[in-house]
C-alpha positions as CSV (number, residue, x, y, z in Angstrom):
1,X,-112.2,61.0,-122.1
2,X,-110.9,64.0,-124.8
3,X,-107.0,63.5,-124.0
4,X,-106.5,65.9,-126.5
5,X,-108.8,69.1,-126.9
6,X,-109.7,70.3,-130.5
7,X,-110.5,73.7,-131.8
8,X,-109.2,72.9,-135.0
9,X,-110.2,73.2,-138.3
10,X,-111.6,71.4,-138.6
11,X,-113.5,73.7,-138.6
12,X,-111.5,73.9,-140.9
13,X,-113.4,72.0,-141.8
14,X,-113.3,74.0,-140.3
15,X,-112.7,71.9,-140.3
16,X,-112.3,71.3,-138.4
17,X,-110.0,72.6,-137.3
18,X,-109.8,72.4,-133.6
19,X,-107.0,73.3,-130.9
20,X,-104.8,70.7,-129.5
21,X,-104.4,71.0,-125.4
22,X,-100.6,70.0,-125.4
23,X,-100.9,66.5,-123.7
24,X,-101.1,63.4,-126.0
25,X,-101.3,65.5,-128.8
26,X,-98.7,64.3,-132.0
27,X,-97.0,67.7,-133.5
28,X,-94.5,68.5,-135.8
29,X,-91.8,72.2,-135.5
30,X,-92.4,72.4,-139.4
31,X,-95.2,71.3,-142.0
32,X,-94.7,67.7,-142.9
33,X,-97.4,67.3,-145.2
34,X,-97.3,69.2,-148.8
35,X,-100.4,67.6,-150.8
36,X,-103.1,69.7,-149.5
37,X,-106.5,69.9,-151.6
38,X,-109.1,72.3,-151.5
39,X,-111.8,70.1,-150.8
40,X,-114.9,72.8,-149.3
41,X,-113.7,75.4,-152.3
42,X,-112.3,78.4,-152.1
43,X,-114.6,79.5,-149.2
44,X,-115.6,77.8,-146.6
45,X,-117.8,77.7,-143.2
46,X,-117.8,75.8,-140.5
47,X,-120.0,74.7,-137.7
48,X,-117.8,72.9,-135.1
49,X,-119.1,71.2,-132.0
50,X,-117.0,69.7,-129.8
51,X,-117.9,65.7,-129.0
52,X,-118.0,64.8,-125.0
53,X,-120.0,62.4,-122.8
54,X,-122.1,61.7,-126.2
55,X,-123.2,65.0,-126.9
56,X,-122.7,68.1,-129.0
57,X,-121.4,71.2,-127.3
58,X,-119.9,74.2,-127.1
59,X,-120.6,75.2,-131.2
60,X,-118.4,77.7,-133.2
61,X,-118.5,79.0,-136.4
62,X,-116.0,80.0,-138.4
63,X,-115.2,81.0,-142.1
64,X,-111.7,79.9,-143.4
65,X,-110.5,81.0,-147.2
66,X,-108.0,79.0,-149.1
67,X,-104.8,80.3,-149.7
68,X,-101.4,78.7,-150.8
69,X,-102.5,75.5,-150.2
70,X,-104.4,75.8,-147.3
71,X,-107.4,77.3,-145.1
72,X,-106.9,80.7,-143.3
73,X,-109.2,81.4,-140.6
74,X,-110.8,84.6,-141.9
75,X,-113.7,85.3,-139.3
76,X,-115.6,84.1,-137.3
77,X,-115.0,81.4,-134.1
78,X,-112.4,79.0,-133.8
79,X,-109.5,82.3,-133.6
80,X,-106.3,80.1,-132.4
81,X,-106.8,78.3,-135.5
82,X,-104.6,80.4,-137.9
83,X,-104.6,78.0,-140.8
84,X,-105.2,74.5,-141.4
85,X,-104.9,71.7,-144.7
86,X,-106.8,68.9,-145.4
87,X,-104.7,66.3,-146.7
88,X,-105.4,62.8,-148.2
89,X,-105.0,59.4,-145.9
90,X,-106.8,55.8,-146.5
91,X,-109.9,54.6,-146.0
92,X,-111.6,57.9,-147.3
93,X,-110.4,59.6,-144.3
94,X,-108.1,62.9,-144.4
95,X,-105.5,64.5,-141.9
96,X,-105.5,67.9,-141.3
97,X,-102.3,69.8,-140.6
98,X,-103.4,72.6,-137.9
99,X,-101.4,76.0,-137.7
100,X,-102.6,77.5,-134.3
101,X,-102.0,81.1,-133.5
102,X,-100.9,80.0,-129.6
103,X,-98.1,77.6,-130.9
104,X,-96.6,79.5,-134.3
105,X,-94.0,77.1,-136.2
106,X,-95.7,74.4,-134.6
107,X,-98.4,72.0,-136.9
108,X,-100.8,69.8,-135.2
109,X,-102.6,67.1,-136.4
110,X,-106.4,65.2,-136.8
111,X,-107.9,62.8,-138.5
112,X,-110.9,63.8,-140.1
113,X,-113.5,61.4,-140.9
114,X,-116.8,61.5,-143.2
115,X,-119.9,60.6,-141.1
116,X,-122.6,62.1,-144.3
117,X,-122.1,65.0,-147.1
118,X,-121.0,68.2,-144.8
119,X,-120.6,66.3,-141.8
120,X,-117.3,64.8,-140.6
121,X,-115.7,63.6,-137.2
122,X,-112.3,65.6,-136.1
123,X,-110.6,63.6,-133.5
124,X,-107.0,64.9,-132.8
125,X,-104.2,62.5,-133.4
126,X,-103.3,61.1,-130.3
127,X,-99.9,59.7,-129.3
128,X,-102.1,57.3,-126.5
129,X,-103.8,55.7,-129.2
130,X,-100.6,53.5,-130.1
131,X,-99.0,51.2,-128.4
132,X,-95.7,51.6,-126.9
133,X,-93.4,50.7,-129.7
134,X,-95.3,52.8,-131.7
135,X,-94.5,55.7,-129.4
136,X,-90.5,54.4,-128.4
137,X,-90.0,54.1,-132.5
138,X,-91.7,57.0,-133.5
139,X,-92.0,59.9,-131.0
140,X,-89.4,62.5,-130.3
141,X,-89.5,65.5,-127.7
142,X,-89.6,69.2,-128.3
143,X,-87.0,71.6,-126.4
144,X,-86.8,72.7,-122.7
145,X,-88.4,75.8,-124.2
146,X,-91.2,74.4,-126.3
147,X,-91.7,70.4,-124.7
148,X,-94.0,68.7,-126.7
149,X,-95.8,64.7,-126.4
150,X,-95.1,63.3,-129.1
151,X,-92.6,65.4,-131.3
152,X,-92.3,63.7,-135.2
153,X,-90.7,64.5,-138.3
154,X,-91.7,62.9,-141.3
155,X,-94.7,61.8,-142.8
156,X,-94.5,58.3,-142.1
157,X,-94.1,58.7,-138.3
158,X,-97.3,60.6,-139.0
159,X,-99.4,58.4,-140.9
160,X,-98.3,55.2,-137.9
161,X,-99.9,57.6,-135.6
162,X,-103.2,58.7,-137.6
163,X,-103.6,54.5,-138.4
164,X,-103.2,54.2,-134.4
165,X,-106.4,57.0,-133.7
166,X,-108.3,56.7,-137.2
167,X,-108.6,53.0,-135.7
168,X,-110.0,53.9,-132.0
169,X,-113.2,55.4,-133.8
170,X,-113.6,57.1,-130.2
171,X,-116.7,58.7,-129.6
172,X,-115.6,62.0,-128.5
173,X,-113.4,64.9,-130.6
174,X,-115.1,66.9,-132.6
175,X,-118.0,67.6,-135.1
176,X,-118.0,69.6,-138.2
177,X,-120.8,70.4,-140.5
178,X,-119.8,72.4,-143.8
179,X,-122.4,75.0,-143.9
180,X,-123.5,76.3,-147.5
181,X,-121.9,79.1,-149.0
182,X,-123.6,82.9,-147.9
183,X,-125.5,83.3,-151.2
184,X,-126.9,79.9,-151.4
185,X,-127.6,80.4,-147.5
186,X,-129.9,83.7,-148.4
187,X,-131.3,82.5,-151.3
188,X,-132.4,79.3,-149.1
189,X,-134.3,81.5,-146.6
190,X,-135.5,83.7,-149.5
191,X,-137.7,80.5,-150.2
């Protein structure tokens, strides 16, 4: 069951990027992570499937260029993704900080997991994957104007979160395969 809906960057990995439906989904009303890298180089694209009932669906693709410190979407699917980082966590997974055109000033969140070289799991971070002291200690609420799940505000509340989902390994999320760069593409079907 996808209790939070991605269209992040995952591709942004598009990677993944991935956009969060509002329930469940951990956010923050500023950027709380700072130590972005540019892991896919300076250009990237992004196929992104989105993982349900054990199958691939609904495919995008997207190109994202990095720019202070992050991903910008520039073409392609995956258009409510506005920006998105790729930041280091443990265990050789990442967490991407999401910047979606429908929520600005808002940054949602993902683990994003290596399956193979190009290929990586997005699963959004979920504020039903901890347990309830988790959630009491850690989870604040947006405004009347702008309610959110699971409101946090530093990096740590984050991270408690991303440990609480990167654990689940659920099934569903999403998929993201980093496609080759356009001029390696051509010259590859050249051949």
């Amino acid at each position: 069951m996808l209790s939070c809906r991605m269209n992040v960057l995952l591709s942004a990995i598009a990677l993944i990027s991935v956009t969060f439906a509002l329930a469940g989904c951990v956010d923050s009303s500023e950027p709380i992570l700072t130590d972005s890298q540019q892991l896919f180089g300076s250009r990237l694209r992004v196929q992104f499937f989105t993982l349900r009932d054990g199958h691939a669906r609904d495919p995008e693709r997207a190109v994202f260029v990095w720019r202070d410190g992050r991903y910008v979407h520039a073409g392609g699917g995956m258009r409510d993704v506005a920006a998105f980082s790729v930041n280091p966590f443990e265990n050789g997974d990442s967490v991407i900080q999401e910047s979606s055109r429908k929520r600005p000033g808002i940054s949602e969140y993902a683990v994003l997991h290596k399956l193979a070289d190009g290929v990586y799991q997005v699963l959004a971070i979920d504020e039903e994957d901890a347990d309830a002291q988790t959630r009491a200690a850690h989870c604040g609420k947006g405004t009347p104007r702008d309610p959110a799940a699971c409101r946090i505000k530093t990096r740590e509340q984050l991270f408690a979160f991303a440990r609480a989902t990167a654990a689940r390994r659920k099934q569903d999320g999403g998929l993201a395969l980093v496609l080759p760069a356009e001029t390696e593409h051509k010259k590859q079907r050249r051949r």
